[in-house]
Structure formats: C-alpha cells, structure tokens
N, C-alpha and C positions, 0 to 999 in steps of 0.2 A: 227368906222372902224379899229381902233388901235389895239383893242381887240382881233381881229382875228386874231393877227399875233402870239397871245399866246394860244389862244385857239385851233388852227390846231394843233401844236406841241402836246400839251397836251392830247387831243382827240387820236394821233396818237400813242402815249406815254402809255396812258389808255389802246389803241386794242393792242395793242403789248405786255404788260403785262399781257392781260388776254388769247391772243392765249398762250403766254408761260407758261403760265398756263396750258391752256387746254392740251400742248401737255404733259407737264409734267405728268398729271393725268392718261393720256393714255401709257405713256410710265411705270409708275410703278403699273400698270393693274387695276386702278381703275373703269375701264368700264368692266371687264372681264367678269362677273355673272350678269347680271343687273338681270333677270329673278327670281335668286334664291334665296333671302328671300319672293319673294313675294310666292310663290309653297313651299318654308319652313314651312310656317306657317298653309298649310294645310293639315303636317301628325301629327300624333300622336305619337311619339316614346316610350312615356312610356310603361314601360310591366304592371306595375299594375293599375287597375282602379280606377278614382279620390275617394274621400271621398264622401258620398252623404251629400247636403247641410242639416244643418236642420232649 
C-alpha cells in the first residue's frame, strides 16, 4: 500500500507530459494535413511515361 503514494504522482507526472505533448504537436501544426500524403500518393505527376519493365 506504500507504493501508491509513488505511483499516483508518477502516473500523474507521465499524463501530464504527454498532454503537453500533445498540445505541443498541435500547436506547431502537426495535425494540419492528416488526409494529404494519404490522396498524395494517388496522383501521378510525372510528365514522362515509366520505362517499360523487361
């Protein structure tokens, strides 16, 4: 029962570093685009045509 009086702080210590985290991430726009490498990858922007394999 000792344990817990270390383990609350700790646990509390851990969510508290990882919200500041989070906000962090959000604050220098790491969630801005989520959508757009995945829709990136399905145009083709080259102008010339691949090689054909042989």
């Amino acid at each position: 029962m000792d344990v817990i009086v270390y383990l609350i702080p700790i646990a509390i210590l851990l969510g508290g570093a990882g919200l500041a985290a989070f906000f962090w991430s959000l604050r220098n726009g790491q969630f801005d685009d989520p959508d757009g490498a995945a829709q990136r990858i399905l145009f083709d922007d080259d102008d010339e045509p691949a090689a054909p394999r042989k």
